[in-house]
N, C-alpha and C positions, 0 to 999 in steps of 0.2 A: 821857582828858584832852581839854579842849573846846578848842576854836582859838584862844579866849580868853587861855587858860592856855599854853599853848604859844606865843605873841604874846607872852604877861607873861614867863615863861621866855626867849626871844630874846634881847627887850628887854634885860632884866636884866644877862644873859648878855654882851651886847655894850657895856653897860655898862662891865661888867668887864673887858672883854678892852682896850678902848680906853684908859681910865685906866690900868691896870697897863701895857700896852706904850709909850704914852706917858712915862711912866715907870720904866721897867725900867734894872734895873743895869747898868751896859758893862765893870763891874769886881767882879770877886770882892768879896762884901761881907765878910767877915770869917774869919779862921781856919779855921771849920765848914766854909765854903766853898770855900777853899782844898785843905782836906782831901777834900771830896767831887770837886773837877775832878782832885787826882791821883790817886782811885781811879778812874776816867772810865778811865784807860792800867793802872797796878797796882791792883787790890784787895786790899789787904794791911791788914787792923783794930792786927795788929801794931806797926804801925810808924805808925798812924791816918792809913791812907789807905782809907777815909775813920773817923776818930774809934771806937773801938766802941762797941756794939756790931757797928759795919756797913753797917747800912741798906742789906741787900744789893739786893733788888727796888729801890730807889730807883736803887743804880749802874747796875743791867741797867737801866730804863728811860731813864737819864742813855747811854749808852753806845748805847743804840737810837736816842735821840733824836739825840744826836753825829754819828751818822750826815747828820744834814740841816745841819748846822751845821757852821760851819768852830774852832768855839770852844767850850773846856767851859762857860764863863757863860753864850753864849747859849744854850747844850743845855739848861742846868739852869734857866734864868729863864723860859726857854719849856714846860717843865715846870710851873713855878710859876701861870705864865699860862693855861695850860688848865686846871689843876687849882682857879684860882680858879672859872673859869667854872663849875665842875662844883660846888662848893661855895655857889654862888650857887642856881643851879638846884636843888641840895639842899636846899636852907635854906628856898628858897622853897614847894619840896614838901610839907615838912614842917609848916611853915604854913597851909599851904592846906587843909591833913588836921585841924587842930588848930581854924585859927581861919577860914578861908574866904581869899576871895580877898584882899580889902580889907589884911588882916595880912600876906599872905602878901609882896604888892607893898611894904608895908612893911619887913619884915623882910628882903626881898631886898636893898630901898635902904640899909639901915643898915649890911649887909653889904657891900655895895659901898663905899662910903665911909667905911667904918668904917678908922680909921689904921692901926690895928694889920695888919687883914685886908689893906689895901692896901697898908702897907708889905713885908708877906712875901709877896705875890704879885708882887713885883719882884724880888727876890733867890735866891739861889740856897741854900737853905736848904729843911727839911724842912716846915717847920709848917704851912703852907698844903697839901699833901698830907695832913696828918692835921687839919688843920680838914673836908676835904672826905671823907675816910673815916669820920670820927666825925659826919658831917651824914649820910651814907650808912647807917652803920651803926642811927643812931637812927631813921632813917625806916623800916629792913627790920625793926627790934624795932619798932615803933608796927602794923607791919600784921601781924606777926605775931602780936601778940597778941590782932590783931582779926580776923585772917584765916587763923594758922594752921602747915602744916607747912613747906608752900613758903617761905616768906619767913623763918621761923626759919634753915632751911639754908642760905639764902642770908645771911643776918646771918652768919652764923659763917662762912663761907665769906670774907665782906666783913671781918670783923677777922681772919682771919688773913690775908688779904693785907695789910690793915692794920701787922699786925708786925711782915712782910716789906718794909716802906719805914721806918716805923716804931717799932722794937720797944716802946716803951714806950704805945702806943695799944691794945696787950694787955690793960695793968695798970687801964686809964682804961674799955676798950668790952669787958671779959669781964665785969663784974657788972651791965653793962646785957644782955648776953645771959643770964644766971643769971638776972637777974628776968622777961625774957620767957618764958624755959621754965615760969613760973609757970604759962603761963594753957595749954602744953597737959596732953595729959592722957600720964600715967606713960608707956604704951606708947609715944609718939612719944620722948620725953624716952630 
């Protein structure tokens, strides 16, 4: 990657991080949320702390992160906040691979300002984690199917941790790995 691109990346990047923290929730956004800070102390799907199926890898992260945090929102909004960054950066890769630079810095800006994307990079909620694992997952099936065995492994490797924040990003990023296996050949498959 050229300095160029890695400059655009930053940029982007810092973008993101400024608006959403600028913005970030100081209050449990909704029920979901509610449910994921008191699995943060119990992990109990039971009793939906948090909701099931779980979203186990999200509490361990949530619970790692709590560590730096005096607060389960801030743990999990700052979750959200990196995970847009990563998501941007994705997006923009993925672009760049597809349409060159030009798209790429576009399509990074639309994602940064996009309401949706920016509303859930404030909150304490999953979906901006699986916006950024499903930008991740597409980009390791796009070079795998131009590049091979390495990046296939790793795409699968990428939605299944995907599931483990997740579970439902399985159902959505396993037939986009099924059509990557397309391009190798039987014996790797």
């Amino acid at each position: 990657m050229t300095f160029r691109r890695i400059r655009d990346v930053a940029i982007l990047c810092a973008f993101s991080a400024a608006t959403r923290a600028a913005f970030r929730s100081h209050y449990l956004y909704d029920i979901d949320s509610v449910n994921f800070a008191l699995a943060l102390r119990r992990f109990d799907p039971t009793v939906h702390q948090p909701h099931p199926p779980g979203y186990f890898l999200y509490i361990c992260l949530g619970r790692l992160v709590g560590l730096l945090f005096a607060d389960a929102n801030t743990a999990l909004v700052s979750i959200s906040i990196v995970f847009s960054c990563g998501a941007t950066a994705m997006i923009y890769l993925l672009a760049n691979s597809w349409f060159g630079r030009s798209a790429a810095v576009f399509a990074g800006l639309i994602f940064v300002f996009s309401p949706l994307a920016w509303f859930h990079g404030t909150v304490a909620l999953t979906y901006i984690v699986e916006a950024f694992f499903s930008a991740l997952a597409g980009y390791l099936c796009w070079r795998a199917r131009r590049e091979g065995l390495w990046f296939l492994l790793l795409a699968a490797g990428v939605i299944g941790v995907a599931a483990g924040f997740r579970p439902s990003s399985l159902l959505f990023l396993a037939p986009l790995l099924i059509f990557s296996l397309r391009a190798a050949r039987r014996r790797v498959v």
